[in-house]
C-alpha positions as CSV (number, residue, x, y, z in Angstrom):
1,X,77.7,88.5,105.1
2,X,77.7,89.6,108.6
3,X,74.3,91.5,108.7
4,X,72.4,88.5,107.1
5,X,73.9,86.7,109.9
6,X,72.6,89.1,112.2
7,X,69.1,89.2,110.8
8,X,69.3,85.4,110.9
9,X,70.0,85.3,114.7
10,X,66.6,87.6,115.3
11,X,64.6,85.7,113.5
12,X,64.7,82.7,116.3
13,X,65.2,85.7,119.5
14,X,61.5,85.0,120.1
15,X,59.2,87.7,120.5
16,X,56.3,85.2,120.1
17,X,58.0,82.4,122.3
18,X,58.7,84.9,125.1
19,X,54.9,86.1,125.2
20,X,54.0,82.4,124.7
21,X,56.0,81.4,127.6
22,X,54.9,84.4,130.0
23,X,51.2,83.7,129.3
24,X,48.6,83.1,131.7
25,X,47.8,79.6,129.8
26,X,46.0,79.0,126.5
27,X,43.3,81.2,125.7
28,X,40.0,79.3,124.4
29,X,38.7,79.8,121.1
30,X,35.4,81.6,120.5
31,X,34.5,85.7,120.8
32,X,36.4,85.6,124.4
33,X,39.6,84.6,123.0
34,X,39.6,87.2,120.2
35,X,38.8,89.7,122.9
36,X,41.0,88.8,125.0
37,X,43.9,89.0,122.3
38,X,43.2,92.3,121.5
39,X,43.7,93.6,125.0
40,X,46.8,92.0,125.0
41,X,47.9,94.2,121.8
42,X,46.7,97.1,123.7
43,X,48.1,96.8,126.3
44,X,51.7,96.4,124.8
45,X,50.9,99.8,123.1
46,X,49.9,101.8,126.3
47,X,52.3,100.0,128.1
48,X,55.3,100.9,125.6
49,X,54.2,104.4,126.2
50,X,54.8,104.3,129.5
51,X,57.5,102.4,130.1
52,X,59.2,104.8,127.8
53,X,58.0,107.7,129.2
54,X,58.1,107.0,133.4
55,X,60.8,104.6,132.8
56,X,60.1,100.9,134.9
57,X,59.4,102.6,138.8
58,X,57.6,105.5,137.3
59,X,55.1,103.0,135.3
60,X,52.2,101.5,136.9
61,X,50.1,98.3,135.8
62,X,46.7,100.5,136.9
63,X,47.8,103.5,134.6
64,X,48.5,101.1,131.6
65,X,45.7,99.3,131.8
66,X,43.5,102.4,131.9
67,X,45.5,103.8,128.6
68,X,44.7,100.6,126.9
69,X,40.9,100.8,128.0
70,X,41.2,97.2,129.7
71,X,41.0,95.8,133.4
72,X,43.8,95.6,135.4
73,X,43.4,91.8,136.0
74,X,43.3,91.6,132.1
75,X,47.1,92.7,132.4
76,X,47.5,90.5,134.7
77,X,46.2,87.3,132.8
78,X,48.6,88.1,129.9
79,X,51.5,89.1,132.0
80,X,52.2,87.1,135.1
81,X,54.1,90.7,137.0
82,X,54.7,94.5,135.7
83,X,58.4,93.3,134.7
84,X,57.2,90.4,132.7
85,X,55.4,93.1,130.9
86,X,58.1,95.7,130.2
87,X,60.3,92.7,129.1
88,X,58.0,91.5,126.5
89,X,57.8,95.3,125.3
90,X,61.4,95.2,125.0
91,X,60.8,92.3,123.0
92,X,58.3,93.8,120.8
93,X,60.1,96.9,120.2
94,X,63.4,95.1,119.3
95,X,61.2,92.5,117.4
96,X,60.4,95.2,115.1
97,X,63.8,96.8,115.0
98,X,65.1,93.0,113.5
99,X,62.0,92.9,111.2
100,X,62.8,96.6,109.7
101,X,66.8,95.5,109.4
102,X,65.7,92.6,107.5
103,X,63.4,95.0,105.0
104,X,66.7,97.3,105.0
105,X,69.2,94.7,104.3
106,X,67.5,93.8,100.7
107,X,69.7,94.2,97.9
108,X,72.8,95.5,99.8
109,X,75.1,92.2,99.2
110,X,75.9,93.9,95.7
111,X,76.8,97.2,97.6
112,X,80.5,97.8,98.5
113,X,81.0,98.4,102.3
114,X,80.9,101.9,102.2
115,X,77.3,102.3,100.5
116,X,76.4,99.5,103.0
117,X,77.2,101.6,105.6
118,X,75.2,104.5,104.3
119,X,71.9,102.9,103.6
120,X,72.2,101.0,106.9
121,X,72.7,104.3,108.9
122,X,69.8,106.1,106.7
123,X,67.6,102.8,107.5
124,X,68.1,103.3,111.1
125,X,67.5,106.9,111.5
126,X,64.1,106.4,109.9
127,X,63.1,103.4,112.5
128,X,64.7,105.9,115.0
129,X,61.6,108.8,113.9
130,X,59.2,106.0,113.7
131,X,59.9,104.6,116.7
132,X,61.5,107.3,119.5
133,X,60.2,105.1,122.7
134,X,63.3,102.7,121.5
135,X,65.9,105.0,123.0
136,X,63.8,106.3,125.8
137,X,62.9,102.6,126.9
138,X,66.1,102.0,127.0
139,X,68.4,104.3,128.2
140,X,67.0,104.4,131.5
141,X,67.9,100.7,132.3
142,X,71.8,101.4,130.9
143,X,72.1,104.2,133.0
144,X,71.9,101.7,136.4
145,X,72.8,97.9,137.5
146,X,70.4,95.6,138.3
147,X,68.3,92.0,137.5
148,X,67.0,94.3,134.6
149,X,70.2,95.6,132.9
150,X,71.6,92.0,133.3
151,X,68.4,90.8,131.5
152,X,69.0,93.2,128.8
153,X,72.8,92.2,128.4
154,X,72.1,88.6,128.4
155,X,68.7,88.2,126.5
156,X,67.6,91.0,124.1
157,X,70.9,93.6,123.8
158,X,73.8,92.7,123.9
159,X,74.2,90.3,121.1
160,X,72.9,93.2,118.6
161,X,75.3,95.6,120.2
162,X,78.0,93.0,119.8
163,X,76.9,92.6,116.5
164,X,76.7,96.1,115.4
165,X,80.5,96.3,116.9
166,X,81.4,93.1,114.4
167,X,80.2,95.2,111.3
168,X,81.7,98.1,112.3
169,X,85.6,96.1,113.1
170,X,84.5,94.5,109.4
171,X,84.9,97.8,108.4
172,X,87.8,98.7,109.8
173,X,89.4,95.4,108.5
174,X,88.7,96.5,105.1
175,X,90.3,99.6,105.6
176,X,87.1,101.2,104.8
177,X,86.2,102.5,108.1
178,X,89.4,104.3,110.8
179,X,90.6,102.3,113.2
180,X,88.6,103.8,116.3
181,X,86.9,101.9,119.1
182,X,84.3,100.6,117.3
183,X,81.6,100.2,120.5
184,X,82.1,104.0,121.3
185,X,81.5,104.7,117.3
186,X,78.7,102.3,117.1
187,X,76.8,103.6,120.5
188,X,77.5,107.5,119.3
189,X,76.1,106.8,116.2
190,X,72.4,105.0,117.8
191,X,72.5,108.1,120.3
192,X,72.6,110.8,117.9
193,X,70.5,108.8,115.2
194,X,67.8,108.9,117.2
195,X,68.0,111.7,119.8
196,X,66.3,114.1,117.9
197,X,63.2,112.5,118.0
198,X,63.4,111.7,121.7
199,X,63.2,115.2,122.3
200,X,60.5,116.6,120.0
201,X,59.3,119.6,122.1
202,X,62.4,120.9,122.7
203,X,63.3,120.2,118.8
204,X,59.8,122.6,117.8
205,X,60.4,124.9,120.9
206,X,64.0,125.7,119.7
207,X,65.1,125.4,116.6
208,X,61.1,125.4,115.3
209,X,61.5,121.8,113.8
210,X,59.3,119.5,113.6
211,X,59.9,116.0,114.4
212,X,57.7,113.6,112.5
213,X,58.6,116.0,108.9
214,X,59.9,113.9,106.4
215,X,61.8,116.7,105.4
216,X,63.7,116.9,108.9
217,X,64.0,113.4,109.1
218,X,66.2,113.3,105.6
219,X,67.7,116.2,106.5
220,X,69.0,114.3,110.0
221,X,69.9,111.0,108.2
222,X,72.4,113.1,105.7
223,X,74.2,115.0,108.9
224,X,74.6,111.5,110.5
225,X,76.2,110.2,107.0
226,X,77.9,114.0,106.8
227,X,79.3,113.9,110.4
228,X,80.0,109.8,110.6
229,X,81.4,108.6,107.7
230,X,83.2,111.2,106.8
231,X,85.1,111.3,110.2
232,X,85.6,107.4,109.9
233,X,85.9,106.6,106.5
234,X,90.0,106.1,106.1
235,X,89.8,108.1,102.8
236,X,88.3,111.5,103.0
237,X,86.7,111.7,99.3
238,X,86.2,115.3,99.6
239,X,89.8,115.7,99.6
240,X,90.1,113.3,97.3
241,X,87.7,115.1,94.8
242,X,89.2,118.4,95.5
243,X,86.6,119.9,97.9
């Protein structure tokens, strides 16, 4: 099955062997070490934060380093310059998308494709209310060329957006899914999964939603199924039941 392939390829993408690799050396053992490590979890917190929030000019190793209540030559030991930094929360945030597709992806071999599709779509709006900064962090860098998109591209996106096109054209080949460009479906569909929850303010400030509800978030993940599938699928089962 294609996504166990998919889940397969992650698991060796290296989260840990990038941060490994981008250290400042091995840290000793004792009290300093554990200290030490702990910043280093901070500061890919407060550094997610703002990465997603000023986007890569706007960010500043001073700034992130005061959110994560650490010295700036702390960031600095872990991560060797401010773009070494934002690539290993790209990493991170990724490494916890593939580690939440994995958990998804249990016990959907023995589901036809369409019911795949349906609890893969719910499974990703609910990372995309969990996790908002993955669309902010991101759609910045897409928006302009540069050593950054190509880093993107080559290293951490492209083969998962290649991938999710694969699943999709899988789809189509069944004749479960139309036969539309499945890169424009696929990036429509992670756009509006997760926009909502990009946007939270505006979400309470207009429509008097909130956000993080469980409620809302259920709510959002049947209008993506609503809207999607049923303008993909190649059989409408409403008509098909009458509706």
């Amino acid at each position: 099955m294609l996504l166990r392939v998919l889940i397969d390829h992650s698991a060796g993408t290296g989260v840990a062997a990038w941060c490994e690799c981008r250290g400042r050396g091995d840290v000793s053992a004792g009290a300093g070490a554990n200290e030490r490590s702990g910043g280093r979890e901070r500061i890919l917190v407060a550094a997610r934060g703002e990465f997603a929030g000023r986007g890569f000019d706007g960010a500043s190793t001073a700034e992130i380093a005061r959110l994560a209540g650490v010295t700036q030559p702390l960031v600095h030991y872990h991560f060797a310059s401010k773009e070494d930094l934002w690539k290993a929360v790209v990493l991170d945030v990724l490494g916890e998308l593939d580690r939440f597709s994995a958990s998804a992806a249990i016990g959907l071999d023995d589901l036809d494709e369409a019911a795949r599709v349906r609890a893969l779509m719910r499974s990703y709006v609910a990372f995309s209310a969990e996790h908002p900064e993955i669309g902010r962090l991101l759609m910045g860098e897409g928006a302009r060329s540069g050593e950054r998109l190509t880093w993107l591209v080559d290293e951490a996106l492209g083969w998962r957006l290649r991938g999710l096109d694969a699943l999709l054209a899988s789809g189509v080949s069944a004749g479960v899914l139309k036969p539309l460009p499945t890169p424009l479906v696929g990036l429509a569909f992670l756009a509006a999964a997760g926009y909502p929850f990009q946007i939270p303010e505006l979400l309470a400030a207009v429509h008097g939603l909130d956000a993080h509800d469980p409620s809302v978030i259920e709510a959002h993940a049947d209008a993506m199924i609503e809207v999607f599938l049923h303008g993909i699928l190649a059989t409408d089962d409403r008509q098909a039941a009458g509706a």
